[in-house]
C-alpha positions as CSV (number, residue, x, y, z in Angstrom):
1,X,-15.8,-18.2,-22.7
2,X,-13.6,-18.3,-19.4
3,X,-16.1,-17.7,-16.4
4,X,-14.1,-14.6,-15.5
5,X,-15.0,-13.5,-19.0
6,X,-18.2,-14.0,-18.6
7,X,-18.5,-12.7,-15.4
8,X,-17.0,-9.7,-16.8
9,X,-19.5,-9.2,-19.6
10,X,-22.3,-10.2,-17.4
11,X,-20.9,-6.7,-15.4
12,X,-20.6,-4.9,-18.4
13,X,-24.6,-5.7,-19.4
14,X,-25.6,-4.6,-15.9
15,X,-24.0,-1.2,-15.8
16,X,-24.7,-0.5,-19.5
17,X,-20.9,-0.3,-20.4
18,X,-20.0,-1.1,-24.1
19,X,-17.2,-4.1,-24.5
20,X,-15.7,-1.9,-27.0
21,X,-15.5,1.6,-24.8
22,X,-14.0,-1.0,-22.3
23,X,-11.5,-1.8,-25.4
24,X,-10.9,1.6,-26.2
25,X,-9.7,2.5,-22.5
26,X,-7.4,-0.2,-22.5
27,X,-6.2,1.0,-25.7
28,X,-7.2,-2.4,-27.6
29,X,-9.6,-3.3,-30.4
30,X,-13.0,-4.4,-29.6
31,X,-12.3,-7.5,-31.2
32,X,-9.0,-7.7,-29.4
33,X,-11.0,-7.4,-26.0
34,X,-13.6,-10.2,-27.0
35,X,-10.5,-12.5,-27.5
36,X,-8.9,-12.1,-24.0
37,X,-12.5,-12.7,-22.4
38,X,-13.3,-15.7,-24.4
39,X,-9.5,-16.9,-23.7
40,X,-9.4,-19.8,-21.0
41,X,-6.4,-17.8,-19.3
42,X,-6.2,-14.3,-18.5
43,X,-2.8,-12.3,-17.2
44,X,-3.3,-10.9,-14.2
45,X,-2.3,-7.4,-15.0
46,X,-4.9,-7.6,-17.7
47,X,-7.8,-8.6,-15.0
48,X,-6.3,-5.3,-12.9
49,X,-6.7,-3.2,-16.1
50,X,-10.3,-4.2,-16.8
51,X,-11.3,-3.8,-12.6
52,X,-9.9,-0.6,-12.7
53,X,-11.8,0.5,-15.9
54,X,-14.7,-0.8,-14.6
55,X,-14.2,0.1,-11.0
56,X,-14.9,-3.3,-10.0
57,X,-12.9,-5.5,-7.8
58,X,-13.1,-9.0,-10.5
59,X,-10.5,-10.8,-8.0
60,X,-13.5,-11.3,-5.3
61,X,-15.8,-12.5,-8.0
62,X,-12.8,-15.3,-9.2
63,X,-12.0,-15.7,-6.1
64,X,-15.5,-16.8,-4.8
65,X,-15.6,-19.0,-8.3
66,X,-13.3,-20.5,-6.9
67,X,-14.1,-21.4,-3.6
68,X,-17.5,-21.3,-3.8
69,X,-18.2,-22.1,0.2
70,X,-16.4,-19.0,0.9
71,X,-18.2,-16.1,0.0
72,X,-16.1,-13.2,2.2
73,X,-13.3,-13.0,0.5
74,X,-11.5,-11.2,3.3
75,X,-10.6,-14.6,4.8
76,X,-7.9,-14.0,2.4
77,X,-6.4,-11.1,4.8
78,X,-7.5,-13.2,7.8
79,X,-5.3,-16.3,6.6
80,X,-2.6,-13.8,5.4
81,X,-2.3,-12.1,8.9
82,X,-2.6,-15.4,10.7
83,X,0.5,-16.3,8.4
84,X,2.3,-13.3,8.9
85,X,2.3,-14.1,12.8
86,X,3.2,-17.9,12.3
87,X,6.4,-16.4,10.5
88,X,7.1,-13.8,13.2
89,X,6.6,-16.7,15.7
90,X,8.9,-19.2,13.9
91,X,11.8,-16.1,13.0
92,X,11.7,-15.3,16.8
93,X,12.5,-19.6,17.6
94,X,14.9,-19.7,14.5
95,X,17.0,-16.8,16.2
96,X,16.8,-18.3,19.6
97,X,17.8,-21.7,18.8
98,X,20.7,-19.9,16.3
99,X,21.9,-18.2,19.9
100,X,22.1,-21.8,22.0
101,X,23.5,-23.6,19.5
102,X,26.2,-20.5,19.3
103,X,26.5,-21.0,22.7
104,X,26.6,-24.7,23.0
105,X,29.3,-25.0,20.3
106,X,31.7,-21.9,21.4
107,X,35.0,-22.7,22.0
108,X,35.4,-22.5,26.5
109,X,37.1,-19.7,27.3
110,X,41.1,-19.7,28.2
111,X,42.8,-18.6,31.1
């Protein structure tokens, strides 16, 4: 099984929810459901279903999988804000440089 799968079912246990009531809210067979947890890939709108059903964020828990070092997942927003910034930053020199070289390369003026 996929660790997300796992993880999943491993949530499932601990709050005493059913696979196949999961199944049945996402309109799938219970068999159906044990085949997309055991898969090794699982579609992202799928993994948004099954949080939502189960009123559990499953992104954090992949995401901490992932990088295991990092346990607050909200250096996601920190990285993504510091990157936001960056782009502001580099927009703001793109459209200055775009104005001298407009200036550099305009035709002089007649008389």
């Amino acid at each position: 099984m996929s660790h997300i799968g796992n993880i999943i079912i491993q949530h499932c246990k601990s709050k005493s929810i059913s696979i196949a009531s999961i199944a049945r809210q996402l309109n799938i067979t219970r068999s159906g459901m044990y085949k997309i947890l055991r898969h090794n890939d699982m579609n992202l709108s799928r993994l948004r279903q099954i949080s939502q059903a189960l009123n559990h964020n499953f992104f954090n828990d992949y995401y901490t999988h992932i990088h295991p070092g990092d346990n607050n997942p909200s250096s996601l927003q920190t990285e993504n804000r510091q990157l936001k910034e960056k782009l502001a930053k580099l927009q703001t020199e793109l459209s200055l440089f775009k104005e001298i070289v407009s200036n550099t390369t305009a035709p002089p003026p007649t008389q």
